[in-house]
MARBA-994086 format. One line per field, with one value per residue: residue in three letters; residue number from 1; x, y, z of N, C-alpha, C in turn. Coordinates in steps of 0.1 Angstrom, whole numbers. Layout:
BEGIN
code	ala / ...
pos	NUM / ...
nx	X / ...
ny	Y / ...
nz	Z / ...
cax	X / ...
cay	Y / ...
caz	Z / ...
cx	X / ...
cy	Y / ...
cz	Z / ...
//
This chain:
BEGIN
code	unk / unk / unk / unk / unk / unk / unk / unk / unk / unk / unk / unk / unk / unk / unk / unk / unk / unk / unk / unk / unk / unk / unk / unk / unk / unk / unk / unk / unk / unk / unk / unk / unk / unk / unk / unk / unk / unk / unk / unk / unk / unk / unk / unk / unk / unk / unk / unk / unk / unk / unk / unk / unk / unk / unk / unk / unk / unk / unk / unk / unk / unk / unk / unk / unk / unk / unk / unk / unk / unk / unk / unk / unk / unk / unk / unk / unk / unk / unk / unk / unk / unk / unk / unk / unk / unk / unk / unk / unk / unk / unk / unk / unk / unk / unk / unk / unk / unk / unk / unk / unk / unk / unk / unk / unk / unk / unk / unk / unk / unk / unk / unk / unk / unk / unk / unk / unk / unk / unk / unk / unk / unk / unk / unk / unk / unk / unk / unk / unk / unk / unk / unk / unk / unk / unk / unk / unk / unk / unk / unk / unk / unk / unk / unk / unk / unk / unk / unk / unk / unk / unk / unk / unk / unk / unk / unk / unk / unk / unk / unk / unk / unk / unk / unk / unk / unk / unk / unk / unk / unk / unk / unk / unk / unk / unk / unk / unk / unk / unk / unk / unk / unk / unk / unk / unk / unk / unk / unk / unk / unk / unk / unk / unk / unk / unk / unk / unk
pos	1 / 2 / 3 / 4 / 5 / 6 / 7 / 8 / 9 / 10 / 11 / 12 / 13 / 14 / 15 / 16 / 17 / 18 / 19 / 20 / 21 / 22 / 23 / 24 / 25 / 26 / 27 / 28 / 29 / 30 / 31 / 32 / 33 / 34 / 35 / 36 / 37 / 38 / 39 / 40 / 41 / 42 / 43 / 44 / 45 / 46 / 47 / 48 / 49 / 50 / 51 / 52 / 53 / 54 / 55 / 56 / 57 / 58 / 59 / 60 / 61 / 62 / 63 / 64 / 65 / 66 / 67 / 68 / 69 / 70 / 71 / 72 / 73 / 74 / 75 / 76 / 77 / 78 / 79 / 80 / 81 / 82 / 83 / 84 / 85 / 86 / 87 / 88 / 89 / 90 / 91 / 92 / 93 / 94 / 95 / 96 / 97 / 98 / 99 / 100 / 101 / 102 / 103 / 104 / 105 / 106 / 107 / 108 / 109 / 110 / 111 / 112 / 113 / 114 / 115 / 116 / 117 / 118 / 119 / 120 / 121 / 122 / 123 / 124 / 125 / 126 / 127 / 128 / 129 / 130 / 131 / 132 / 133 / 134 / 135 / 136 / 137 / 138 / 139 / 140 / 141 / 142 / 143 / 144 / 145 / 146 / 147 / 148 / 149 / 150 / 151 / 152 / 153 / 154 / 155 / 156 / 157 / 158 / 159 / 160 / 161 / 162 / 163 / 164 / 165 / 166 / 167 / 168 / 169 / 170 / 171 / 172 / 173 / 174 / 175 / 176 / 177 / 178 / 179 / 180 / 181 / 182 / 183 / 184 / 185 / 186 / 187 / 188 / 189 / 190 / 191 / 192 / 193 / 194 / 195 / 196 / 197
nx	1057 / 1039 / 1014 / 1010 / 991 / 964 / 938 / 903 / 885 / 860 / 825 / 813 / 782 / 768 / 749 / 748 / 760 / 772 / 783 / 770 / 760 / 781 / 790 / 809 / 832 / 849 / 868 / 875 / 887 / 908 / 925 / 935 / 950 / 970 / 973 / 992 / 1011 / 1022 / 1037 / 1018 / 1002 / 1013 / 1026 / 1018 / 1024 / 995 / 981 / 973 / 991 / 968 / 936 / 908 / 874 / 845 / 818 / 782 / 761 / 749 / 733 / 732 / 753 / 764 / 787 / 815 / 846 / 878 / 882 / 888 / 921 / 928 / 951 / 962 / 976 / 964 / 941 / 918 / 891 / 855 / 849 / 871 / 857 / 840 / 808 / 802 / 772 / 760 / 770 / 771 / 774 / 797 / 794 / 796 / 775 / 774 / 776 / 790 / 822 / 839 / 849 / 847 / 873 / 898 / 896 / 869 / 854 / 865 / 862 / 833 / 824 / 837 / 825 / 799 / 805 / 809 / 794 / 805 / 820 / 831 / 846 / 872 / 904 / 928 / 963 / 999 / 1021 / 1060 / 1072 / 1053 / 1049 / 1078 / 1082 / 1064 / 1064 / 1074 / 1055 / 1034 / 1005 / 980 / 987 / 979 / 981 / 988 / 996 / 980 / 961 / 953 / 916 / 906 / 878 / 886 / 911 / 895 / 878 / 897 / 910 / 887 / 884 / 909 / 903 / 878 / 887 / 905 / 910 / 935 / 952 / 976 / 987 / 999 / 1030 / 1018 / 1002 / 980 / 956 / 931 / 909 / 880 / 857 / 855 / 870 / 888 / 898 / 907 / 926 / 945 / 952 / 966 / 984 / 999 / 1008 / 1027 / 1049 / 1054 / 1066 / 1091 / 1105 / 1122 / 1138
ny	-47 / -49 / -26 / -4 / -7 / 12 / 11 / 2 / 11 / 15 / 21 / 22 / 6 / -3 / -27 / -39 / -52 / -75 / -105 / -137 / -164 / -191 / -221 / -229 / -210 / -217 / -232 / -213 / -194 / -218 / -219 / -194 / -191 / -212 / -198 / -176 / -189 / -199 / -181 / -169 / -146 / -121 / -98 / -66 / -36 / -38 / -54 / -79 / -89 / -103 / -118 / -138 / -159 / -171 / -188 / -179 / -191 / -220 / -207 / -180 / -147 / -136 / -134 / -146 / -128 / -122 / -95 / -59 / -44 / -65 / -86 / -119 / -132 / -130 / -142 / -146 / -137 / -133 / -111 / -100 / -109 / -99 / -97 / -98 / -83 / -75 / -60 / -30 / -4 / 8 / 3 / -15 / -34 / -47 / -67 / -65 / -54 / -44 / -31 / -53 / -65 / -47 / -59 / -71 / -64 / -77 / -106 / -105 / -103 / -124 / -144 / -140 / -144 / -173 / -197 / -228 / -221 / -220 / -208 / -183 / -174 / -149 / -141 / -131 / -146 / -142 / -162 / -178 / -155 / -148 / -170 / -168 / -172 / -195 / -216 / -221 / -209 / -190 / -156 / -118 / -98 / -66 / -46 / -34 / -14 / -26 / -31 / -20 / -20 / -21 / -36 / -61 / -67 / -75 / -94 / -111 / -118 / -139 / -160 / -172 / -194 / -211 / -221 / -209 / -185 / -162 / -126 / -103 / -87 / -85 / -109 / -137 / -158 / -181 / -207 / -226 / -253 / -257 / -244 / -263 / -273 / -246 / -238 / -263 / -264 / -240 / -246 / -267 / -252 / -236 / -253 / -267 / -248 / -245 / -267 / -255 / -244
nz	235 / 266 / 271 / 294 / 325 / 331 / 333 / 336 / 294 / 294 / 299 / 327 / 342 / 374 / 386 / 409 / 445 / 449 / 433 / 412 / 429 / 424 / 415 / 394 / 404 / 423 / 413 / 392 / 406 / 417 / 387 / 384 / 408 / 394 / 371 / 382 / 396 / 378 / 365 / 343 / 341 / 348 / 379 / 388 / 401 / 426 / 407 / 385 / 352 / 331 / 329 / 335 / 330 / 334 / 315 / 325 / 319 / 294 / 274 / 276 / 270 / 297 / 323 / 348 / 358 / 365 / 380 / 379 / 387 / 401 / 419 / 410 / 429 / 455 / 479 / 466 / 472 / 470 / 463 / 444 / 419 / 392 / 379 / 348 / 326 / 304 / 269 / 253 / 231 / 244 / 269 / 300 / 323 / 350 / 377 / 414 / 435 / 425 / 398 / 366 / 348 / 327 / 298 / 294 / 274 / 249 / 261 / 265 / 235 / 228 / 239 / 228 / 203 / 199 / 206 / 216 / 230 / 269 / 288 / 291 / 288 / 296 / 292 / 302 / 289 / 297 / 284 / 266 / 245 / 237 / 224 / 203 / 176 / 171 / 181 / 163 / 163 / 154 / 153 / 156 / 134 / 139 / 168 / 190 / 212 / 244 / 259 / 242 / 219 / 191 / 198 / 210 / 186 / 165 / 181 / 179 / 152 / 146 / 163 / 153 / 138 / 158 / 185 / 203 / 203 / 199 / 209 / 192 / 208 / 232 / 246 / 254 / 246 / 253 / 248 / 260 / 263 / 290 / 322 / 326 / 299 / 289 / 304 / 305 / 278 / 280 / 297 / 283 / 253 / 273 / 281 / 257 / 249 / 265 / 254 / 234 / 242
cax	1056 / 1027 / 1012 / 1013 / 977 / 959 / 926 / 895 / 889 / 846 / 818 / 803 / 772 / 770 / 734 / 740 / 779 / 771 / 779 / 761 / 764 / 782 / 802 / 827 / 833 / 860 / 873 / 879 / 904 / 925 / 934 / 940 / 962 / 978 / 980 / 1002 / 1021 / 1033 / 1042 / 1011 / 997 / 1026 / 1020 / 1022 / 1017 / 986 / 973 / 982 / 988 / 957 / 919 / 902 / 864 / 835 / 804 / 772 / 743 / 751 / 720 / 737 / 769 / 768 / 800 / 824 / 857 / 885 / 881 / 899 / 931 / 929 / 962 / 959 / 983 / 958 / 934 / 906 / 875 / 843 / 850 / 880 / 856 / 827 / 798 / 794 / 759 / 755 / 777 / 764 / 785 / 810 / 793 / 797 / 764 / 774 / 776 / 803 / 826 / 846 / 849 / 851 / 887 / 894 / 896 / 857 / 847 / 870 / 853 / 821 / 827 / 840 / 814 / 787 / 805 / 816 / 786 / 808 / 829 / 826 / 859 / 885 / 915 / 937 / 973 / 1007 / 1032 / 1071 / 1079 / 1047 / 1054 / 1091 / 1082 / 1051 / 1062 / 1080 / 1045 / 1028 / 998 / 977 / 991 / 975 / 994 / 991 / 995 / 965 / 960 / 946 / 908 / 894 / 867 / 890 / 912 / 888 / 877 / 910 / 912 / 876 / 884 / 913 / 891 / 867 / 891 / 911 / 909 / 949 / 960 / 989 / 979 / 1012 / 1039 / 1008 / 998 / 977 / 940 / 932 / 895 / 882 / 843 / 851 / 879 / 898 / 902 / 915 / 935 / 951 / 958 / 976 / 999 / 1009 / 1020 / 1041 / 1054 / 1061 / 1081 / 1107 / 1110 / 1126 / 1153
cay	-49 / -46 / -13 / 2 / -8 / 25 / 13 / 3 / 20 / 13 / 29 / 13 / 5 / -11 / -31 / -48 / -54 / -92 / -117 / -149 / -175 / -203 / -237 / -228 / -200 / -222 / -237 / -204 / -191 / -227 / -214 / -179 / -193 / -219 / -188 / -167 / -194 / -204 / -167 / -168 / -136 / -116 / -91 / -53 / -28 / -33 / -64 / -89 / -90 / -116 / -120 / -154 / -162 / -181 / -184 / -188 / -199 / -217 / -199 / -165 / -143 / -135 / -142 / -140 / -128 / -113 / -77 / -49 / -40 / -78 / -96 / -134 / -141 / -129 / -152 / -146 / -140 / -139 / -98 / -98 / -111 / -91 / -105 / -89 / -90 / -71 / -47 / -21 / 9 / 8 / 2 / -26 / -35 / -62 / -66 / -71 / -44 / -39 / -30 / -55 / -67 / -47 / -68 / -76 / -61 / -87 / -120 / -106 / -105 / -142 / -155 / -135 / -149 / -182 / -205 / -236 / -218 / -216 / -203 / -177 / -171 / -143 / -141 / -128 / -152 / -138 / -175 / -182 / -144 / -149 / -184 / -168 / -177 / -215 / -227 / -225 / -207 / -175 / -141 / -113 / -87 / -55 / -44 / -26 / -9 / -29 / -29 / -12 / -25 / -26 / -47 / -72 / -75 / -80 / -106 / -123 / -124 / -151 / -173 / -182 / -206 / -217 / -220 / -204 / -174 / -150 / -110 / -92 / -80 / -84 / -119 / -150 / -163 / -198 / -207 / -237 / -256 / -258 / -242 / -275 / -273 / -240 / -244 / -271 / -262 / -230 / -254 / -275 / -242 / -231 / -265 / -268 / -235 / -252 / -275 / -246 / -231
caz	250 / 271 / 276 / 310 / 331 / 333 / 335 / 322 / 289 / 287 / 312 / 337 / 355 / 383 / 393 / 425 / 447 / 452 / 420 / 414 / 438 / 413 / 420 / 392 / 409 / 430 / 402 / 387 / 416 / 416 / 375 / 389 / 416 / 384 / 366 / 386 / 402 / 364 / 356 / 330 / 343 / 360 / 386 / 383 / 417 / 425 / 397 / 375 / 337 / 325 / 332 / 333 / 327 / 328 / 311 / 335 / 313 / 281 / 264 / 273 / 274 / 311 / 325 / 359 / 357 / 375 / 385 / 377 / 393 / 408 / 419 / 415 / 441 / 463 / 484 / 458 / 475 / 457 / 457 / 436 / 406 / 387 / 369 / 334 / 327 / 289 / 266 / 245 / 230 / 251 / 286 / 305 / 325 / 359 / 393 / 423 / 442 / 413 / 380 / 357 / 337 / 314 / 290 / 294 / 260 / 244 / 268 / 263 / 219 / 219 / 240 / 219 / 185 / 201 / 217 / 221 / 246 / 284 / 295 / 282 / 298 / 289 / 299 / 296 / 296 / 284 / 274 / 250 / 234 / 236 / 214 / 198 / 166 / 173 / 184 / 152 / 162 / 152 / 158 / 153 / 128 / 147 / 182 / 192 / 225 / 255 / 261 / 230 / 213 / 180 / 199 / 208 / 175 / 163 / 186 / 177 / 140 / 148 / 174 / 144 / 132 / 166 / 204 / 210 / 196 / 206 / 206 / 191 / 215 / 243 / 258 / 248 / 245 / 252 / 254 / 261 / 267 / 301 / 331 / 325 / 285 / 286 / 317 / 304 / 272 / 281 / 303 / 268 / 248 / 281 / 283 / 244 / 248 / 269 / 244 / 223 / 250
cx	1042 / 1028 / 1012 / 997 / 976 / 945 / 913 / 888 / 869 / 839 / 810 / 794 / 770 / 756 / 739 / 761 / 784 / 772 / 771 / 762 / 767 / 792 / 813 / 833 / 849 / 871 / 886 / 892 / 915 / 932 / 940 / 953 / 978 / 986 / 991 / 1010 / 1030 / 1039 / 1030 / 1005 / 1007 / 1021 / 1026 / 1019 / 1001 / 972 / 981 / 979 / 975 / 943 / 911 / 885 / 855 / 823 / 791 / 759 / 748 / 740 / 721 / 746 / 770 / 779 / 803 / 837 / 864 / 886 / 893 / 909 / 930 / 943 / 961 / 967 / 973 / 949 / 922 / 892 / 869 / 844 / 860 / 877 / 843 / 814 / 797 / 783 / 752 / 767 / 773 / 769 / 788 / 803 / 783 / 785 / 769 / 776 / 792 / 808 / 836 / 845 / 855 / 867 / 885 / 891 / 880 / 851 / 852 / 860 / 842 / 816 / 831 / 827 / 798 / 786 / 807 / 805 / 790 / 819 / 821 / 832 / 870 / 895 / 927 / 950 / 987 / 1021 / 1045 / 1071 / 1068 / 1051 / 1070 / 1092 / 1070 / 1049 / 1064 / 1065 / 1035 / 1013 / 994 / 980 / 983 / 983 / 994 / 990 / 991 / 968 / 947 / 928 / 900 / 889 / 876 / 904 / 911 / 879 / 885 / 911 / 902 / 878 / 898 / 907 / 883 / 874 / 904 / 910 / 918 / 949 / 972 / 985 / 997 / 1016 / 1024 / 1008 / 991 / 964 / 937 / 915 / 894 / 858 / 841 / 868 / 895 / 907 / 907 / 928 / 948 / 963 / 969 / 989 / 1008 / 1016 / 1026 / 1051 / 1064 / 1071 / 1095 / 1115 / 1120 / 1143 / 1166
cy	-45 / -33 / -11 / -1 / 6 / 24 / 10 / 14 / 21 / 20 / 17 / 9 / -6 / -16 / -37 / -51 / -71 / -100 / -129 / -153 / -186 / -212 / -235 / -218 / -206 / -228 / -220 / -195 / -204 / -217 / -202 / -182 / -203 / -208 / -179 / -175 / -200 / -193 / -162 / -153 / -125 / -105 / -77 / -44 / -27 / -43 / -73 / -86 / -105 / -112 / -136 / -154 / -171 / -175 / -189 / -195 / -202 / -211 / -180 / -159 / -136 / -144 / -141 / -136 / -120 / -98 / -73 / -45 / -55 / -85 / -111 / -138 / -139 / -138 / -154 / -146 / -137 / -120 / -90 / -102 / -103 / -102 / -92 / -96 / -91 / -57 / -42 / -8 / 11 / 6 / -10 / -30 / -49 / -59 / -71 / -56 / -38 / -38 / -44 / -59 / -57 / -49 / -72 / -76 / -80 / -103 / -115 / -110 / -124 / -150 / -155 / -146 / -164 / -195 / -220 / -232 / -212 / -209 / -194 / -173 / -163 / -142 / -137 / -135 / -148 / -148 / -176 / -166 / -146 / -160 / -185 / -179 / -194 / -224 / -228 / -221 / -196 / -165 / -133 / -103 / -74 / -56 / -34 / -26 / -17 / -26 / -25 / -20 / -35 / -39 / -62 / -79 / -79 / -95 / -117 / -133 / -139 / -161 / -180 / -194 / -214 / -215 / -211 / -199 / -161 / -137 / -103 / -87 / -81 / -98 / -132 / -151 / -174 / -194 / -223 / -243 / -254 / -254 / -247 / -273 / -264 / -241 / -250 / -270 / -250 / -241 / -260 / -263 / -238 / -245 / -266 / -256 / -238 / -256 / -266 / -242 / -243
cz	254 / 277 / 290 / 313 / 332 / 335 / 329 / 307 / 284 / 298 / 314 / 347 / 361 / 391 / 406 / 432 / 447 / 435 / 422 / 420 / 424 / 415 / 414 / 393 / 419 / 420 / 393 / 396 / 415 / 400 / 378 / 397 / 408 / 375 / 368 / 393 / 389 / 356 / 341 / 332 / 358 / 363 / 381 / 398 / 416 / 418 / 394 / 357 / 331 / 331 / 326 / 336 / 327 / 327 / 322 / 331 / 299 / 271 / 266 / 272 / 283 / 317 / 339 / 356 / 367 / 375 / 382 / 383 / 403 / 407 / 419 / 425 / 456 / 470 / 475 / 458 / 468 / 454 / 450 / 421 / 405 / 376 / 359 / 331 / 306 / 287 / 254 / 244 / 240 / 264 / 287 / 316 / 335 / 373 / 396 / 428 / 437 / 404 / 375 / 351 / 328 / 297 / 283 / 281 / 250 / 245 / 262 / 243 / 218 / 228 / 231 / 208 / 187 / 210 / 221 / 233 / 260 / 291 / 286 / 293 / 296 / 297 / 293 / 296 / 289 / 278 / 262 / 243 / 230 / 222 / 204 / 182 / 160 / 173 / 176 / 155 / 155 / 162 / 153 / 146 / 131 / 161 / 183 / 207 / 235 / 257 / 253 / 222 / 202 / 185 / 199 / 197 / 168 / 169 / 181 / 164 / 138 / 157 / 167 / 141 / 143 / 184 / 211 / 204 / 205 / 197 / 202 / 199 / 225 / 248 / 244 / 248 / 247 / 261 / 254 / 263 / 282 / 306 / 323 / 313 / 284 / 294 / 314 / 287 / 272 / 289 / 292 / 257 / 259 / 281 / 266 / 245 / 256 / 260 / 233 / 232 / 249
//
């Protein structure tokens, strides 16, 4: 099962309250709003289970994503997401009026190890875990605690050889070049998991 939110688990400095100005910045709320209206990132008091991403330069791993304790059902203005800027022993380095996902260690490792991706999109959906094993992707073989480093490397070492992976008794991964690509493919494993009931 998924751990209880408690919090990000990295330190954080904070240069500036304002994120980038960036076009797929609109883009990035419709998925959020796709997200939580398909159950892919379910709510908790207070948030949602998932964190979604994008890369802003392909020549670096500066990213946007959804802030910390962020509900996607919410209207999603531009201060419900954080810019990570850089991560280095354990602290997180971006702007905006919140912390970060925390998740960010994770995004910021696959975009490091990963230069054809633009987009990660993490999420919890019961049906793809409920069908983790039916849909024939990579699982990870332990369930590792939320936010920690050794999670997200956990996670990185399956991404070398696929786009989709399911995190043990936790959630999903789906990256993609662009919004769309991941977006879309997370819709085709929820969709294939019907196919199963």
């Amino acid at each position: 099962m998924t751990e209880p939110y408690k919090g990000v688990k990295f330190n954080y400095k904070n240069i500036g309250k304002t994120i980038s100005e960036h076009t797929l910045l609109y883009e990035l709320k419709y998925w959020c709003a796709v997200f939580n209206h398909k159950n892919l990132a379910p709510p908790y008091p207070g948030g949602s289970f998932g964190n979604l991403s994008f890369r802003l330069n392909s020549k670096e791993n500066n990213f946007i994503i959804t802030a910390s304790r962020t509900a996607l059902k919410d209207s999603m203005v531009n201060t419900n997401f954080s810019e990570v800027i850089n991560y280095y022993k354990n602290l997180i380095t971006g702007k905006g009026e919140k912390e970060p996902s925390s998740e960010s260690i994770m995004h910021f490792l696959i975009y490091k190890n990963r230069n054809d991706i633009n987009a990660i999109f993490h999420g919890h959906s019961p049906e793809i875990l409920k069908y983790a094993e039916q849909l024939n992707v990579p699982i990870t073989e332990k369930e590792l605690p939320y936010g920690t480093v050794e999670f997200a490397k956990d996670t990185l070492n399956l991404l070398h050889n696929s786009d989709f992976i399911i995190l043990k008794n936790h959630g999903f991964v789906s990256l993609g070049k662009t919004m769309q690509d991941a977006g879309e493919q997370t819709i085709f494993f929820l969709n294939k998991c019907k196919s199963f009931k």
